[in-house]
C-alpha positions in Angstrom: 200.0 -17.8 74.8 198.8 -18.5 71.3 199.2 -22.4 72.3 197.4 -22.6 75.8 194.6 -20.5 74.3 194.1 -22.9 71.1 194.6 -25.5 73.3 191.6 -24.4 75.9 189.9 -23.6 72.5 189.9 -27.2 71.9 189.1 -28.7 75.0 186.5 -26.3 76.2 184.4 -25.3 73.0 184.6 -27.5 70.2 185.1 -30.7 69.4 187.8 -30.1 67.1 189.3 -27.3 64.8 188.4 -29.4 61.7 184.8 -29.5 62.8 184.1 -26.3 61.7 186.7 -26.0 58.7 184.7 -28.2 56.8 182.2 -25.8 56.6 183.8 -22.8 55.3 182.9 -24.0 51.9 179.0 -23.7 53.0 179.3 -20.0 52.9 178.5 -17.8 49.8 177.3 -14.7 51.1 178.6 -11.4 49.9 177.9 -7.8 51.0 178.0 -5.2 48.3 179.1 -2.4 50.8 181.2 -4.3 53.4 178.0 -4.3 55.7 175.4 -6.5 57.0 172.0 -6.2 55.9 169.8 -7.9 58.6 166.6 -8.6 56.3 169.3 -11.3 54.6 169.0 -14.4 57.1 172.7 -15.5 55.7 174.0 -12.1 58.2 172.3 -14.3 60.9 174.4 -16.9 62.9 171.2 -18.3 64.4 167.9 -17.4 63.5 164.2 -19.2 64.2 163.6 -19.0 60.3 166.1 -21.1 59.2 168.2 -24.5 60.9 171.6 -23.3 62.0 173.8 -25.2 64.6 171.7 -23.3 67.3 169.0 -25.8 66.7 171.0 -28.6 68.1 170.3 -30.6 71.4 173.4 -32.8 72.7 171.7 -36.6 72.4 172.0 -37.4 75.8 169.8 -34.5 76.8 166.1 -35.2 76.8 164.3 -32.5 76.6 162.7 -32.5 73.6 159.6 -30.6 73.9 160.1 -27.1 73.3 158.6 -24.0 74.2 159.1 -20.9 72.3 157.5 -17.9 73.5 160.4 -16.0 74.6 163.1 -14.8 72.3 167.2 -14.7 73.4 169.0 -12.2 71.2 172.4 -13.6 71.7 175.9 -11.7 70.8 178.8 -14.0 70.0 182.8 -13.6 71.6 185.2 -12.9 69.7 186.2 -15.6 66.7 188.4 -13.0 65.1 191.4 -14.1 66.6 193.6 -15.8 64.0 195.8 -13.1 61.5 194.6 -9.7 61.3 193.2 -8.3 58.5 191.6 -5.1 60.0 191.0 -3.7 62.7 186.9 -5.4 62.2 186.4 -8.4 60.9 184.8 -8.7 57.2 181.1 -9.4 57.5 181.1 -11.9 54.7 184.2 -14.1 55.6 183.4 -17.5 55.3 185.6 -18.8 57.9 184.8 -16.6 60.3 181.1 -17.5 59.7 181.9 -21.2 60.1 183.8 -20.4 62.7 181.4 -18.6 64.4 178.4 -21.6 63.8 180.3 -24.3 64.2 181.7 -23.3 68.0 179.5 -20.1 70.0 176.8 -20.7 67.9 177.0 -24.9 68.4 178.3 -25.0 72.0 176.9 -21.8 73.7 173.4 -20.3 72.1 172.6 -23.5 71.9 171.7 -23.8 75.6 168.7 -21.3 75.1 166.9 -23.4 72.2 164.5 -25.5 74.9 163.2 -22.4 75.9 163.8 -19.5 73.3 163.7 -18.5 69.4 167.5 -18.2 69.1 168.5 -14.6 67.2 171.9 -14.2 66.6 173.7 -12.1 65.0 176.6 -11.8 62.9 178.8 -8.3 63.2 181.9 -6.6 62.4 183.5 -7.8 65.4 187.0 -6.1 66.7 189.8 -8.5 66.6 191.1 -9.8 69.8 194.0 -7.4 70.1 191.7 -4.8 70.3 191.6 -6.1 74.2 195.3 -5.4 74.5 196.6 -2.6 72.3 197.9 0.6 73.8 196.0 2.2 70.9 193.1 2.8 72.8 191.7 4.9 70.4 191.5 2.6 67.4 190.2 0.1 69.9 187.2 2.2 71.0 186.4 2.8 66.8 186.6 -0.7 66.8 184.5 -1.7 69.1 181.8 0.9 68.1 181.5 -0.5 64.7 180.8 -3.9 66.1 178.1 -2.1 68.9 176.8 -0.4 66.1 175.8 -3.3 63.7 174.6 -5.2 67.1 172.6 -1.9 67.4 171.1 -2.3 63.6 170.4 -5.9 64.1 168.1 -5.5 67.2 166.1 -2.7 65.8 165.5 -4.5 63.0 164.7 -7.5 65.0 161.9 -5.7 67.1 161.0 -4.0 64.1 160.0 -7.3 62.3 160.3 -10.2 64.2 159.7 -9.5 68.0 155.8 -8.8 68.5 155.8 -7.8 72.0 157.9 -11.0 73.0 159.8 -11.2 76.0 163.5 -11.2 75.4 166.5 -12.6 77.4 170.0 -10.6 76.3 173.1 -12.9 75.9 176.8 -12.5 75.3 180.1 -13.9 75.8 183.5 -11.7 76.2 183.1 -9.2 73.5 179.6 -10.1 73.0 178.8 -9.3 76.6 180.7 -5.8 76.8 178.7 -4.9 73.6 175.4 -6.1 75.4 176.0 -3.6 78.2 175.9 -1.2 75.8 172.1 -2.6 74.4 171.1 -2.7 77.8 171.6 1.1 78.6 170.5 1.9 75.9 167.3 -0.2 74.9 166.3 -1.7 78.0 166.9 0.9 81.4 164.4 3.2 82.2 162.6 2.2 78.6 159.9 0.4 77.8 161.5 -2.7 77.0 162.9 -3.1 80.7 159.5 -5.1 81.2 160.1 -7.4 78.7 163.9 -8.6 80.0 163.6 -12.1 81.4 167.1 -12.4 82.2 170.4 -10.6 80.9 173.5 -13.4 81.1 176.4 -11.5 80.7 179.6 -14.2 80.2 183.0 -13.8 80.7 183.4 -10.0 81.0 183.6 -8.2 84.0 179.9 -6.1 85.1 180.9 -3.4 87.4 178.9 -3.0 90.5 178.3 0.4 89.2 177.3 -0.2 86.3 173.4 0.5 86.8 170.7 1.4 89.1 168.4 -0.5 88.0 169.7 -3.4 86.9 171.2 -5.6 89.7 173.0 -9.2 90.4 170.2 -11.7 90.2 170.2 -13.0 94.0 168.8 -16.2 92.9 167.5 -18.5 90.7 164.5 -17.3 90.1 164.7 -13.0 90.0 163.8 -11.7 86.5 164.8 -8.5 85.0 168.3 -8.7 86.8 172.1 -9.9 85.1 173.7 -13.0 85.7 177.2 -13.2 85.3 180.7 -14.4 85.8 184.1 -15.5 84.8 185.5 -18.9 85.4 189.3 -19.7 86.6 191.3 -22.4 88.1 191.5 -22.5 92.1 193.6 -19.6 93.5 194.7 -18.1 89.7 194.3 -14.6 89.5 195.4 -12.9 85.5 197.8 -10.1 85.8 195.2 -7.9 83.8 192.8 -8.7 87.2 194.8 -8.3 90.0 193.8 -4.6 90.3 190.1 -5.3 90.2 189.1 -5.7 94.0 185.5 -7.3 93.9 184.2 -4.3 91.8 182.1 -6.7 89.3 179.3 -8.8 89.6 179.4 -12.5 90.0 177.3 -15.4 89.9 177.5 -18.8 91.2 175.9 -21.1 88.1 175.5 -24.0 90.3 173.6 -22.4 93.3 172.5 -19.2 91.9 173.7 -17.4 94.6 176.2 -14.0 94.7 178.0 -14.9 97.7 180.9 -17.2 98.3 178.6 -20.2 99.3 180.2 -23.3 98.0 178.9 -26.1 95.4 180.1 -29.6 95.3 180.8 -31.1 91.6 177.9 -33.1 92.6 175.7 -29.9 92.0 177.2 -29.1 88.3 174.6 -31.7 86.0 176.9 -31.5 82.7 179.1 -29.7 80.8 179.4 -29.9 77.5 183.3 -29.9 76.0 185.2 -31.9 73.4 182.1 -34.0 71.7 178.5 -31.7 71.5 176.5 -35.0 71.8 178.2 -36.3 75.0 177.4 -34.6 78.6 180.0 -34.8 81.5 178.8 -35.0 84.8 180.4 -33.7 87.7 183.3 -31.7 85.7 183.9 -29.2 88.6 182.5 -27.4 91.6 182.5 -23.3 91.9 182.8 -20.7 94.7 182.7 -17.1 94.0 186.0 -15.0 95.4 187.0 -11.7 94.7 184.1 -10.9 92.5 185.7 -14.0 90.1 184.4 -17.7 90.1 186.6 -20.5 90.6 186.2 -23.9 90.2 189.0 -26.8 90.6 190.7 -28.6 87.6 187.5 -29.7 85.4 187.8 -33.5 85.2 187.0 -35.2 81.9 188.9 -37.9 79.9 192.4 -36.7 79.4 192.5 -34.0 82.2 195.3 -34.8 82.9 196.9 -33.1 79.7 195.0 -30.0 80.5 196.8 -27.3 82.0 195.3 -24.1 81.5 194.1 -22.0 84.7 191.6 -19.6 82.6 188.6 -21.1 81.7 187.0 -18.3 80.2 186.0 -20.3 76.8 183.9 -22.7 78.7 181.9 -20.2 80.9 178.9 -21.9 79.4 180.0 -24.7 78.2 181.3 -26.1 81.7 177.9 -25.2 83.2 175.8 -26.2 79.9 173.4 -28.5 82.2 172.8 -26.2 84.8 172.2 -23.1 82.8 170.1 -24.8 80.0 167.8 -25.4 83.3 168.2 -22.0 84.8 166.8 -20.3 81.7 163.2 -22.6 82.1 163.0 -21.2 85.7 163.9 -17.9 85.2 161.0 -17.7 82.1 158.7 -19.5 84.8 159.2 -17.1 87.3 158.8 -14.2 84.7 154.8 -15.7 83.5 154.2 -16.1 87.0 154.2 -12.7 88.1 
């Protein structure tokens, strides 16, 4: 399991593993009480104030003017994964920081910079076997130490940096089941709800019930609605999902639509994998079933030696092109009316 994951890992979100360890040494910061203090911009994965990986645009992407007017508040997945240490990661660990910029920060927030002020922040995120431990109690204190320090970081970002700006909400896997949480509380029924652009939740399931007034987006152009979905081989279903039923949301990312309408890999304009500065055309198609999106074998030099079936580190990454291009219309749509 460790294997096919590392091995996704690789393929799907960086361009190596060494990529990012050669960073580690870059990192100095030190909390004096084990938590982050949000005024510091070293607590900040990506922030408009300073160049971080967030700032990068893959070369063969032209689309260097930039408009800035809207903020994304983005919430990283889970880079806690290697030996545990506690139950939340240390704040201040230099590898995890590296880890952190040098993959999500590099190969996933990096799709809002043409559009957005990129705010991301760093938290005492639970490790990854909080998602599988029969301890479901350490796992929930877990997870509410991360939603909390999420929870700090906001306030203090509307506090200080916001101004009124509109804001699109963000998150992969952990970082999208903690941005529920910011949604409900911040955003429905509150005065902030007329400020959400968009809210792309990755790689974690929405339930259909989930809120009453926030819905599916129904195309590519809704504001103030969720995108999201969770991307597997042709016909694969987990173990952990084969009681789910349709109950979550899903979106197509290369028609914008809910339903199972059907897009060609002529449809998907690049994916970004192995190497940031080189775009893939074509990689796969995707048709929504059973509340999941799935796509055939991605096809890319050396496919061939790819065998996983859960592609749920690339959800953005294998639909870099297409999204990157979805967040300019959905901010359109959101001036326009």
């Amino acid at each position: 399991m460790k294997f096919c994951y590392s091995f996704l890992i690789a393929f799907l979100l960086c361009g190596c593993i060494s990529s990012y360890k050669a960073h580690i040494k870059d990192y100095h910061f030190k909390s004096a009480d084990s938590r982050p203090h949000y005024n510091d911009l070293d607590y900040w994965a990506a922030h408009p104030y300073k160049h971080d990986p967030s700032d990068s645009v893959p070369k063969s992407i032209h689309d260097d003017y930039r408009d800035s007017l809207v903020d994304v508040f983005f919430l990283h997945p889970t880079t806690y994964t290697e030996a545990k240490k506690g139950n939340n990661a240390a704040i201040d660990d230099a590898t995890l920081a590296a880890k952190t910029d040098y993959l999500s920060i590099l190969y996933q927030a990096s799709v809002f910079n043409n559009q957005c002020r990129v705010f991301a922040p760093r938290y005492r995120q639970a490790h990854i076997s909080n998602f599988f431990t029969k301890d479901t109690a350490a796992a929930k204190k877990a997870f509410d130490t991360a939603y909390e320090d999420l929870k700090t970081a906001f306030e203090y970002y509307l506090k200080n940096w916001n101004q009124g700006r509109p804001i699109i909400i963000a998150g992969h896997s952990q970082g999208a089941m903690l941005a529920e949480r910011l949604l409900k509380e911040f955003f429905e029924d509150k005065m902030l709800q007329n400020k959400l652009v968009v809210a792309y939740l990755f790689g974690w399931p929405i339930a259909k019930n989930y809120s009453t007034v926030f819905t599916i987006c129904e195309d590519s152009l809704q504001t103030g609605c969720l995108c999201s979905w969770r991307t597997l081989r042709n016909g694969y279903v987990p173990k952990y999902l084969k009681n789910e039923k349709g109950n979550a949301y899903a979106t197509n990312p290369l028609n914008w639509t809910t339903g199972d309408l059907y897009a060609a890999r002529n449809e998907n304009k690049g994916s970004v994998l192995k190497k940031f500065n080189k775009v893939y055309l074509h990689t796969t198609d995707a048709q929504i079933k059973n509340g999941l999106l799935y796509v055939h074998k991605p096809r890319f030099p050396f496919s061939f030696l790819y065998f996983s079936k859960n592609y749920h580190p690339g959800d953005i990454n294998l639909f870099y092109v297409n999204l990157r291009e979805n967040v300019k219309q959905r901010i359109g749509a959101f001036w326009k009316y």
